[in-house]
C-alpha positions as CSV (number, residue, x, y, z in Angstrom):
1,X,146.4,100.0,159.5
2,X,145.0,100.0,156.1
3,X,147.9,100.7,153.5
4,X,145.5,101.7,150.3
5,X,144.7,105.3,149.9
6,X,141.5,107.4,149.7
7,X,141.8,107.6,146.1
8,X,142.6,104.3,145.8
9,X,139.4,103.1,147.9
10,X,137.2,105.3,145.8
11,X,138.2,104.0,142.5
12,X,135.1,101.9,141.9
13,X,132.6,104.6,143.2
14,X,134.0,106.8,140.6
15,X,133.3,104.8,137.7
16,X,129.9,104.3,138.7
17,X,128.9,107.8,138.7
18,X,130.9,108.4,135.8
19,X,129.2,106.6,133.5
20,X,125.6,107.8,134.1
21,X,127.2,110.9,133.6
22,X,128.7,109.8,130.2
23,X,125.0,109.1,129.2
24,X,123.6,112.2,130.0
25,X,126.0,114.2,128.1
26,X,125.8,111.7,125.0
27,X,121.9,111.9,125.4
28,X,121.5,114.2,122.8
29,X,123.7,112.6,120.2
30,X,121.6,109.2,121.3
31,X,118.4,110.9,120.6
32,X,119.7,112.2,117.1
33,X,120.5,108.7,116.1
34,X,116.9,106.9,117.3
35,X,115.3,110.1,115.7
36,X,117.4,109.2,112.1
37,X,116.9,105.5,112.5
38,X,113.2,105.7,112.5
39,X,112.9,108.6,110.0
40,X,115.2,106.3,107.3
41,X,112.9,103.5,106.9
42,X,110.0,106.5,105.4
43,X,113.2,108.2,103.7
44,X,114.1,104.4,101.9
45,X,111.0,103.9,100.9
46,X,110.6,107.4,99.3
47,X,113.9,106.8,97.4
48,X,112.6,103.7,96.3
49,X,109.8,104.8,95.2
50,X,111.5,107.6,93.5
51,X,113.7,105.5,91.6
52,X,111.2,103.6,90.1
53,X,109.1,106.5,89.5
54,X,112.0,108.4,87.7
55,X,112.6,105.9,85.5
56,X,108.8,105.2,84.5
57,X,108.3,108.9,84.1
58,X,109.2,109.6,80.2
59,X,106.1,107.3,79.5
60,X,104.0,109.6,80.3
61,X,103.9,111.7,78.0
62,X,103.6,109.1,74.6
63,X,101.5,106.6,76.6
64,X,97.9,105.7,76.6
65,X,97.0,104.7,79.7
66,X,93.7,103.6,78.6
67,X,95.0,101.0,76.7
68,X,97.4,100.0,79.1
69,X,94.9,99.3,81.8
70,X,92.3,97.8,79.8
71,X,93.8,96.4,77.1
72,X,95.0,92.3,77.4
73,X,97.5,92.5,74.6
74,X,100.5,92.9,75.9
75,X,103.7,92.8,73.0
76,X,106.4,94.7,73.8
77,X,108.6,92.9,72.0
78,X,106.7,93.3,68.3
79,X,108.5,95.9,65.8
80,X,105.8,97.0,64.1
81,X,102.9,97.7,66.9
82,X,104.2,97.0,70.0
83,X,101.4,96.6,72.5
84,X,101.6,97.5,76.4
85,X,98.3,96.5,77.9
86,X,98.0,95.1,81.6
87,X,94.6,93.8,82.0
88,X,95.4,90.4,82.0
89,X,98.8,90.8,84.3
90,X,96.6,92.4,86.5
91,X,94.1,89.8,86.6
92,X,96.5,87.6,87.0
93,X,97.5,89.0,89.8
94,X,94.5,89.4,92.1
95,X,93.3,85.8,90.9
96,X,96.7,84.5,92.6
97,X,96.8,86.6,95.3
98,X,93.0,86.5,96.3
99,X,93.4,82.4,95.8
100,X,96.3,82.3,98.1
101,X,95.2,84.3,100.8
102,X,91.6,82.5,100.9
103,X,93.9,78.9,101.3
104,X,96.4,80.8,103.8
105,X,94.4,82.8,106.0
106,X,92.2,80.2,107.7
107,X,95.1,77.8,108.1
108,X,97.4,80.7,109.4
109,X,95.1,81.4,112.0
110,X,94.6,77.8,112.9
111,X,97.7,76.8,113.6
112,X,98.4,80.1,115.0
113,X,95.4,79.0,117.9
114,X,96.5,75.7,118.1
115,X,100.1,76.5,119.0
116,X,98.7,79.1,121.0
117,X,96.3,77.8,123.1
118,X,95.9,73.9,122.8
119,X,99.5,73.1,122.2
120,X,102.4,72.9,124.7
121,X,105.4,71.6,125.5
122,X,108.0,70.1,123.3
123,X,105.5,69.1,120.2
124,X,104.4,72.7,120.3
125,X,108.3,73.9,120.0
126,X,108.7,71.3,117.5
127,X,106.0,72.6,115.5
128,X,107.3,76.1,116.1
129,X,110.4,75.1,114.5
130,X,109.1,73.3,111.4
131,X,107.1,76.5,110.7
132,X,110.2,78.6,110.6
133,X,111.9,76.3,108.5
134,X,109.4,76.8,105.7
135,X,109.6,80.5,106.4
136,X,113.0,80.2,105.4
137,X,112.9,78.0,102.5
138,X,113.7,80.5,99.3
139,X,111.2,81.1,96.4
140,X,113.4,79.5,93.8
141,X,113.1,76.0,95.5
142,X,109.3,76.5,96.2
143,X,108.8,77.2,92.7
144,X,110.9,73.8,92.1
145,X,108.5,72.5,94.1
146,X,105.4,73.2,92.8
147,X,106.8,72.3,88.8
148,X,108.1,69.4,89.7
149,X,106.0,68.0,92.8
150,X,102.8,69.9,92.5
151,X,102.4,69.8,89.0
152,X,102.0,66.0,88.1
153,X,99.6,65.9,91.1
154,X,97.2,68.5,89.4
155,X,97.6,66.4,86.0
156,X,96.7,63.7,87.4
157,X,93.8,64.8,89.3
158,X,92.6,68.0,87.1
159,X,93.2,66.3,83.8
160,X,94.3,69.1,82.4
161,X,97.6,68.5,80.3
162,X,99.5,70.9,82.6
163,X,100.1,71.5,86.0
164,X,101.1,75.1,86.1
165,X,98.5,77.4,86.6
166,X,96.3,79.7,88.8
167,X,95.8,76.5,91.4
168,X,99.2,75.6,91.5
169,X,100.8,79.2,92.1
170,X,97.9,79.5,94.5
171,X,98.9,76.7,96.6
172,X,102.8,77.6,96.8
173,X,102.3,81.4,97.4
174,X,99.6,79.9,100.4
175,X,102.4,77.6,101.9
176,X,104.8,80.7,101.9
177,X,101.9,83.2,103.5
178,X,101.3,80.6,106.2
179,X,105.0,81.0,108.4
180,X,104.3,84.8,108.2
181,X,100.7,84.1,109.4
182,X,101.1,82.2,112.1
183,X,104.1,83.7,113.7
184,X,102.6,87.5,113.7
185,X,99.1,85.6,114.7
186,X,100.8,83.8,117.9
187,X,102.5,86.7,118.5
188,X,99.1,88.4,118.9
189,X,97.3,85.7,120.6
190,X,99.8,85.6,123.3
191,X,99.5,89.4,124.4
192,X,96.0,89.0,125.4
193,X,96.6,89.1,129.0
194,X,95.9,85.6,130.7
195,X,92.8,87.4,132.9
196,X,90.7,87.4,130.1
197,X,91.3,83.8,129.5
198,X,90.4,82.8,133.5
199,X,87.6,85.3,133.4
200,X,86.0,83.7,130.6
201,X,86.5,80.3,132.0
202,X,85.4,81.0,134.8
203,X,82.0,81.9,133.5
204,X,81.4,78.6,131.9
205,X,83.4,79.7,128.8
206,X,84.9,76.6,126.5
207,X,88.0,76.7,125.3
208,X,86.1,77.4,121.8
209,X,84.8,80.4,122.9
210,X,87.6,81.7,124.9
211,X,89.0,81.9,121.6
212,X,86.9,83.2,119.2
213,X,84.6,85.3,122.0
214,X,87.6,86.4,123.8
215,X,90.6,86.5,122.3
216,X,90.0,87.5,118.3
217,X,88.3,90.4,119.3
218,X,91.1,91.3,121.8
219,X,93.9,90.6,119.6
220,X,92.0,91.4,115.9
221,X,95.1,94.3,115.0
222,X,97.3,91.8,115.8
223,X,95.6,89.5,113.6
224,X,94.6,91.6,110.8
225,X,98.3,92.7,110.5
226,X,99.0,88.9,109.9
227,X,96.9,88.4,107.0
228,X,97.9,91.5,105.6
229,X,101.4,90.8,105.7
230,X,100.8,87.0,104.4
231,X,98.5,89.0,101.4
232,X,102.0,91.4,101.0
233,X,104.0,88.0,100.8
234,X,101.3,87.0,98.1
235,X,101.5,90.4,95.7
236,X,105.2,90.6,95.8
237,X,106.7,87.2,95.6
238,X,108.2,86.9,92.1
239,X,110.3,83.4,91.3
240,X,107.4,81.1,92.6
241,X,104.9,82.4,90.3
242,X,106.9,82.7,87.6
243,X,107.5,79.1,87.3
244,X,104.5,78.2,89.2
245,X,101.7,79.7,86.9
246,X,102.8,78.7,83.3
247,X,103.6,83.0,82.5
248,X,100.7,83.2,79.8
249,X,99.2,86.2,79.3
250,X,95.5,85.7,78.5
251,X,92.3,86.4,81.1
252,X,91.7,82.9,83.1
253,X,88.4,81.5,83.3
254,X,89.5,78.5,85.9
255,X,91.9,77.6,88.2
256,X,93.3,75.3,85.8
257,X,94.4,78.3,83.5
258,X,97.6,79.2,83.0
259,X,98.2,83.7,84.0
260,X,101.2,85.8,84.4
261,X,101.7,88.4,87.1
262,X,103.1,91.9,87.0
263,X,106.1,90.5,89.3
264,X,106.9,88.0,86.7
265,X,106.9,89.6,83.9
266,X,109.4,92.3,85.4
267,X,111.5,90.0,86.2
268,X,111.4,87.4,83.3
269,X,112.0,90.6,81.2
270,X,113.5,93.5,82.8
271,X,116.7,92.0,81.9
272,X,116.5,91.5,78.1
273,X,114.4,95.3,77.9
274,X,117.2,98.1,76.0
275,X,118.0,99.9,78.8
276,X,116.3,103.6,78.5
277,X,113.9,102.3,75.9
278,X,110.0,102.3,76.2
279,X,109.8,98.4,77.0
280,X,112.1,99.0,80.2
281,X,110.7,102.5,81.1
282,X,106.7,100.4,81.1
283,X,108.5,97.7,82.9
284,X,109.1,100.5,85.7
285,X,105.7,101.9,85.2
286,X,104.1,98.3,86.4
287,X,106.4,98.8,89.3
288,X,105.4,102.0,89.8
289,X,101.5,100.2,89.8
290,X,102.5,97.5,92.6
291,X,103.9,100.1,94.4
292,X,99.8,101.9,94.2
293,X,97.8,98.7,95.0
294,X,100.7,97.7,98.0
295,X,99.7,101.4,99.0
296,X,95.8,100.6,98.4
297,X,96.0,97.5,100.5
298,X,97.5,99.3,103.6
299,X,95.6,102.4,103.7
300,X,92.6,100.5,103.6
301,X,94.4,98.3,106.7
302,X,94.9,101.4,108.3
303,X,91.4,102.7,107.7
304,X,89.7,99.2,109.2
305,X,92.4,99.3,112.2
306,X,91.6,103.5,113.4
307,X,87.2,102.3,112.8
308,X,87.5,99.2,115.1
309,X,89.4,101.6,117.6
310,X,87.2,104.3,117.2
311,X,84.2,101.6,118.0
312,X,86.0,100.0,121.1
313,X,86.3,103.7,122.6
Protein backbone atom coordinates (compact mmCIF):
# COMPACT_ATOMS: atom_id res chain seq x y z
CA UNK A 1 0.00 0.00 0.00
CA UNK A 2 1.27 3.27 -0.85
CA UNK A 3 1.93 5.37 2.49
CA UNK A 4 2.15 9.04 0.76
CA UNK A 5 -0.90 11.01 0.49
CA UNK A 6 -2.93 12.65 -2.34
CA UNK A 7 -1.64 15.93 -1.44
CA UNK A 8 1.53 14.70 -1.03
CA UNK A 9 1.58 12.95 -4.74
CA UNK A 10 0.29 16.07 -6.27
CA UNK A 11 2.85 18.38 -4.95
CA UNK A 12 4.83 18.63 -8.14
CA UNK A 13 1.71 19.01 -10.43
CA UNK A 14 0.81 21.96 -8.36
CA UNK A 15 3.80 23.91 -8.90
CA UNK A 16 3.65 23.52 -12.51
CA UNK A 17 0.39 25.04 -12.97
CA UNK A 18 1.16 27.56 -10.46
CA UNK A 19 3.70 29.18 -12.08
CA UNK A 20 2.11 29.86 -15.55
CA UNK A 21 -0.43 31.23 -13.47
CA UNK A 22 2.09 33.57 -11.60
CA UNK A 23 2.90 34.87 -15.18
CA UNK A 24 -0.31 35.64 -16.20
CA UNK A 25 -1.17 37.65 -13.35
CA UNK A 26 2.31 39.54 -13.46
CA UNK A 27 1.75 39.98 -17.31
CA UNK A 28 0.70 43.31 -17.00
CA UNK A 29 3.42 44.57 -14.63
CA UNK A 30 5.84 42.65 -17.33
CA UNK A 31 4.41 44.55 -20.18
CA UNK A 32 4.72 47.98 -18.20
CA UNK A 33 8.46 47.36 -17.72
CA UNK A 34 9.36 46.27 -21.69
CA UNK A 35 6.96 49.22 -22.50
CA UNK A 36 9.43 51.75 -20.10
CA UNK A 37 12.57 50.01 -21.10
CA UNK A 38 12.16 50.82 -24.74
CA UNK A 39 10.53 54.25 -24.28
CA UNK A 40 13.91 55.28 -21.89
CA UNK A 41 16.43 55.02 -24.54
CA UNK A 42 14.13 58.08 -26.72
CA UNK A 43 13.53 59.68 -23.13
CA UNK A 44 17.77 59.59 -22.52
CA UNK A 45 18.42 60.90 -25.43
CA UNK A 46 15.91 63.86 -25.12
CA UNK A 47 17.48 64.63 -21.69
CA UNK A 48 20.63 64.65 -23.21
CA UNK A 49 19.92 66.64 -25.64
CA UNK A 50 18.22 68.94 -23.37
CA UNK A 51 21.03 69.40 -21.15
CA UNK A 52 23.24 70.38 -23.66
CA UNK A 53 20.73 72.49 -25.25
CA UNK A 54 19.92 74.38 -21.83
CA UNK A 55 23.15 75.25 -21.30
CA UNK A 56 23.93 76.54 -24.92
CA UNK A 57 20.75 78.50 -24.92
CA UNK A 58 21.75 82.08 -23.28
CA UNK A 59 23.90 82.38 -26.62
CA UNK A 60 21.39 82.97 -28.42
CA UNK A 61 20.42 85.95 -27.87
CA UNK A 62 24.18 87.98 -28.05
CA UNK A 63 25.49 85.56 -30.75
CA UNK A 64 26.05 85.99 -34.37
CA UNK A 65 25.57 82.91 -35.83
CA UNK A 66 26.84 84.16 -39.12
CA UNK A 67 30.06 84.60 -37.85
CA UNK A 68 30.14 81.51 -36.09
CA UNK A 69 29.52 79.33 -38.95
CA UNK A 70 31.46 81.00 -41.42
CA UNK A 71 34.04 82.61 -39.77
CA UNK A 72 37.63 80.46 -39.20
CA UNK A 73 38.79 82.59 -36.36
CA UNK A 74 38.11 81.04 -33.48
CA UNK A 75 39.60 82.94 -29.94
CA UNK A 76 37.76 82.41 -27.23
CA UNK A 77 40.27 82.96 -25.01
CA UNK A 78 41.27 86.79 -26.30
CA UNK A 79 40.13 89.66 -23.80
CA UNK A 80 39.61 92.23 -25.99
CA UNK A 81 37.67 90.50 -29.16
CA UNK A 82 37.06 87.25 -28.43
CA UNK A 83 36.22 85.38 -31.66
CA UNK A 84 33.75 82.14 -31.90
CA UNK A 85 33.88 81.01 -35.49
CA UNK A 86 33.62 77.23 -36.48
CA UNK A 87 34.36 76.97 -40.05
CA UNK A 88 37.52 75.53 -39.80
CA UNK A 89 36.40 72.92 -36.78
CA UNK A 90 33.87 72.05 -39.02
CA UNK A 91 36.02 71.39 -41.86
CA UNK A 92 38.09 69.72 -39.87
CA UNK A 93 35.74 67.57 -39.11
CA UNK A 94 34.21 66.23 -42.27
CA UNK A 95 37.88 66.05 -43.78
CA UNK A 96 38.57 63.41 -40.90
CA UNK A 97 35.48 61.77 -40.88
CA UNK A 98 35.00 61.58 -44.80
CA UNK A 99 38.94 60.31 -44.87
CA UNK A 100 38.29 57.68 -42.36
CA UNK A 101 35.27 56.21 -43.57
CA UNK A 102 36.55 56.18 -47.39
CA UNK A 103 39.85 53.89 -45.69
CA UNK A 104 37.21 51.92 -43.38
CA UNK A 105 34.35 51.15 -45.37
CA UNK A 106 35.91 49.03 -48.09
CA UNK A 107 38.10 47.12 -45.66
CA UNK A 108 35.11 46.64 -43.20
CA UNK A 109 33.18 45.07 -45.72
CA UNK A 110 36.03 42.95 -46.93
CA UNK A 111 36.85 41.33 -44.07
CA UNK A 112 33.35 41.22 -43.17
CA UNK A 113 32.93 38.75 -46.68
CA UNK A 114 35.94 37.04 -46.10
CA UNK A 115 35.07 35.85 -42.55
CA UNK A 116 31.83 35.42 -43.84
CA UNK A 117 31.91 33.43 -46.78
CA UNK A 118 35.54 32.27 -47.60
CA UNK A 119 36.77 31.75 -44.10
CA UNK A 120 36.12 28.94 -41.69
CA UNK A 121 37.19 27.04 -39.03
CA UNK A 122 39.63 28.00 -36.40
CA UNK A 123 41.61 30.79 -38.49
CA UNK A 124 38.24 32.43 -39.05
CA UNK A 125 37.51 32.38 -35.03
CA UNK A 126 41.02 33.54 -34.69
CA UNK A 127 40.43 36.36 -36.88
CA UNK A 128 37.14 36.94 -35.20
CA UNK A 129 38.90 37.39 -31.98
CA UNK A 130 41.73 39.68 -33.15
CA UNK A 131 38.97 41.95 -34.54
CA UNK A 132 37.36 42.30 -31.18
CA UNK A 133 40.40 42.98 -29.47
CA UNK A 134 40.92 46.12 -31.53
CA UNK A 135 37.31 46.96 -30.86
CA UNK A 136 38.25 47.01 -27.40
CA UNK A 137 41.41 48.87 -27.39
CA UNK A 138 40.46 52.51 -25.82
CA UNK A 139 40.97 55.86 -27.73
CA UNK A 140 43.66 57.11 -25.43
CA UNK A 141 46.16 54.28 -26.49
CA UNK A 142 45.12 54.61 -30.16
CA UNK A 143 45.92 58.12 -30.07
CA UNK A 144 49.36 56.90 -28.41
CA UNK A 145 49.63 55.05 -31.26
CA UNK A 146 49.29 57.11 -33.92
CA UNK A 147 51.84 60.00 -32.09
CA UNK A 148 54.25 57.86 -31.39
CA UNK A 149 54.05 54.85 -34.17
CA UNK A 150 52.21 56.54 -36.96
CA UNK A 151 53.76 59.65 -36.79
CA UNK A 152 57.52 59.07 -37.60
CA UNK A 153 56.24 56.86 -40.39
CA UNK A 154 54.44 59.88 -42.14
CA UNK A 155 57.74 61.94 -41.58
CA UNK A 156 59.57 59.81 -43.03
CA UNK A 157 57.58 59.12 -45.94
CA UNK A 158 55.54 62.60 -46.34
CA UNK A 159 58.48 64.73 -45.56
CA UNK A 160 56.60 66.94 -43.84
CA UNK A 161 58.27 67.89 -40.40
CA UNK A 162 55.21 66.49 -38.51
CA UNK A 163 53.33 63.52 -38.42
CA UNK A 164 50.06 64.65 -36.98
CA UNK A 165 47.56 65.62 -39.20
CA UNK A 166 44.51 64.99 -41.40
CA UNK A 167 46.25 61.49 -42.71
CA UNK A 168 47.29 60.37 -39.57
CA UNK A 169 43.84 61.01 -37.55
CA UNK A 170 42.34 59.48 -40.71
CA UNK A 171 44.16 56.31 -40.43
CA UNK A 172 43.47 55.76 -36.52
CA UNK A 173 39.77 56.76 -36.61
CA UNK A 174 39.65 54.03 -39.80
CA UNK A 175 41.32 51.29 -37.68
CA UNK A 176 38.65 52.04 -34.89
CA UNK A 177 35.53 52.11 -37.61
CA UNK A 178 36.74 48.78 -38.91
CA UNK A 179 35.74 46.26 -35.55
CA UNK A 180 32.28 48.10 -35.68
CA UNK A 181 32.19 47.35 -39.51
CA UNK A 182 32.85 44.09 -39.81
CA UNK A 183 31.01 42.69 -36.87
CA UNK A 184 27.45 44.49 -37.80
CA UNK A 185 28.55 43.51 -41.64
CA UNK A 186 28.99 39.60 -40.72
CA UNK A 187 26.14 39.93 -38.70
CA UNK A 188 24.21 40.88 -41.87
CA UNK A 189 25.89 38.57 -44.29
CA UNK A 190 25.00 35.66 -42.25
CA UNK A 191 21.05 36.22 -42.15
CA UNK A 192 20.84 35.89 -45.80
CA UNK A 193 19.29 32.60 -45.79
CA UNK A 194 21.65 29.79 -47.19
CA UNK A 195 18.91 29.15 -50.25
CA UNK A 196 19.92 32.09 -51.89
CA UNK A 197 23.50 31.04 -51.74
CA UNK A 198 22.68 27.29 -53.39
CA UNK A 199 20.28 28.83 -55.76
CA UNK A 200 22.83 31.04 -57.13
CA UNK A 201 25.36 28.36 -57.33
CA UNK A 202 23.47 26.34 -58.70
CA UNK A 203 22.96 28.52 -61.68
CA UNK A 204 26.58 28.76 -62.54
CA UNK A 205 26.98 31.61 -59.96
CA UNK A 206 30.85 32.09 -58.61
CA UNK A 207 31.46 32.70 -55.38
CA UNK A 208 32.16 36.45 -56.62
CA UNK A 209 28.92 36.88 -57.66
CA UNK A 210 27.10 35.06 -55.03
CA UNK A 211 28.34 37.87 -53.12
CA UNK A 212 28.07 40.87 -54.64
CA UNK A 213 24.84 39.64 -56.94
CA UNK A 214 23.30 37.89 -54.20
CA UNK A 215 24.00 38.73 -50.94
CA UNK A 216 24.70 42.78 -50.85
CA UNK A 217 21.58 43.37 -52.31
CA UNK A 218 19.87 40.96 -49.73
CA UNK A 219 21.58 42.14 -46.79
CA UNK A 220 22.34 46.15 -47.96
CA UNK A 221 20.28 47.45 -44.44
CA UNK A 222 22.34 45.40 -42.69
CA UNK A 223 25.25 46.71 -44.42
CA UNK A 224 24.43 50.34 -44.64
CA UNK A 225 23.80 50.27 -40.81
CA UNK A 226 27.54 49.13 -40.58
CA UNK A 227 29.02 51.98 -42.34
CA UNK A 228 26.83 54.27 -40.69
CA UNK A 229 27.68 53.29 -37.32
CA UNK A 230 31.63 52.99 -38.33
CA UNK A 231 30.92 56.97 -39.79
CA UNK A 232 29.15 57.59 -36.00
CA UNK A 233 32.43 56.04 -34.47
CA UNK A 234 34.28 58.58 -36.83
CA UNK A 235 32.17 62.01 -35.79
CA UNK A 236 32.27 61.28 -32.18
CA UNK A 237 35.56 59.87 -31.22
CA UNK A 238 37.39 62.61 -29.20
CA UNK A 239 40.96 61.53 -27.55
CA UNK A 240 42.30 59.99 -30.86
CA UNK A 241 41.91 63.04 -32.85
CA UNK A 242 42.97 65.20 -30.40
CA UNK A 243 46.39 63.93 -30.24
CA UNK A 244 46.21 62.47 -33.62
CA UNK A 245 45.62 65.60 -35.84
CA UNK A 246 48.08 68.26 -34.39
CA UNK A 247 44.56 70.57 -32.81
CA UNK A 248 45.32 73.57 -35.25
CA UNK A 249 42.74 75.57 -36.28
CA UNK A 250 43.20 76.76 -39.83
CA UNK A 251 41.30 75.35 -43.17
CA UNK A 252 43.63 72.20 -44.57
CA UNK A 253 44.61 72.12 -48.04
CA UNK A 254 46.33 68.43 -47.77
CA UNK A 255 46.36 65.53 -45.92
CA UNK A 256 49.49 66.55 -44.46
CA UNK A 257 47.82 69.58 -42.63
CA UNK A 258 47.40 69.76 -39.28
CA UNK A 259 42.96 70.49 -38.25
CA UNK A 260 41.13 70.42 -35.06
CA UNK A 261 37.60 68.95 -34.62
CA UNK A 262 34.59 70.07 -32.73
CA UNK A 263 35.12 66.96 -30.33
CA UNK A 264 38.48 68.16 -29.55
CA UNK A 265 38.18 71.29 -28.93
CA UNK A 266 35.32 70.49 -26.31
CA UNK A 267 37.22 68.49 -24.65
CA UNK A 268 40.74 70.05 -24.72
CA UNK A 269 38.77 73.15 -23.39
CA UNK A 270 35.59 72.54 -21.75
CA UNK A 271 37.49 72.12 -18.67
CA UNK A 272 39.53 75.43 -18.42
CA UNK A 273 35.98 77.47 -19.84
CA UNK A 274 34.48 79.73 -16.47
CA UNK A 275 31.71 77.84 -15.89
CA UNK A 276 28.33 79.88 -16.96
CA UNK A 277 30.50 82.10 -19.14
CA UNK A 278 30.08 82.64 -22.92
CA UNK A 279 33.25 80.43 -23.82
CA UNK A 280 31.57 77.35 -21.91
CA UNK A 281 27.88 78.16 -23.00
CA UNK A 282 29.51 78.11 -27.15
CA UNK A 283 31.35 75.08 -26.03
CA UNK A 284 27.72 73.57 -25.51
CA UNK A 285 26.42 75.28 -28.60
CA UNK A 286 29.13 72.98 -30.77
CA UNK A 287 27.58 70.22 -28.87
CA UNK A 288 24.41 71.17 -29.51
CA UNK A 289 25.76 71.27 -33.55
CA UNK A 290 27.15 67.42 -33.44
CA UNK A 291 24.09 66.62 -31.97
CA UNK A 292 22.33 68.24 -35.70
CA UNK A 293 24.74 66.70 -38.15
CA UNK A 294 24.60 63.08 -35.95
CA UNK A 295 20.81 63.79 -36.54
CA UNK A 296 21.49 64.70 -40.42
CA UNK A 297 23.45 61.62 -40.98
CA UNK A 298 20.63 59.19 -39.71
CA UNK A 299 17.61 60.73 -41.17
CA UNK A 300 19.15 60.69 -44.32
CA UNK A 301 20.05 56.62 -43.31
CA UNK A 302 16.57 56.38 -42.64
CA UNK A 303 15.42 58.07 -45.83
CA UNK A 304 17.87 55.63 -48.20
CA UNK A 305 16.71 52.48 -45.95
CA UNK A 306 12.33 53.32 -46.35
CA UNK A 307 13.42 54.19 -50.68
CA UNK A 308 15.30 50.79 -51.15
CA UNK A 309 12.20 49.11 -49.34
CA UNK A 310 9.76 51.03 -51.09
CA UNK A 311 11.68 49.81 -54.54
CA UNK A 312 11.97 46.05 -53.39
CA UNK A 313 7.96 46.14 -52.82
Amino acid sequence: MNSETPSKRGGRGWIFHAIPAAIDKCEPIIEWLIRICGWSAILFVLAIFGFVFREALPVLGWLDFREFLTSINWRPDSETNPQYGILALLVGTGCITLLSTLMAVPLGLGAAVYLSEFCSGKVRETLKIVIELLAAIPSIVWGFIGVVVLGPILIKFTGQPIGVNILNGSIILALMSVPVIVSVGEDSLKAVPDSFREAALSLGASRWEVVYKVLFPAAKNGLLAAVLLGIGRAIGETMAVLLCTGHSVRIPTKLTDPVRTMTATIASELGEAVKGGDHYRVLFLIGVVLFGLTFLVNLAADLVVKGVKSQND
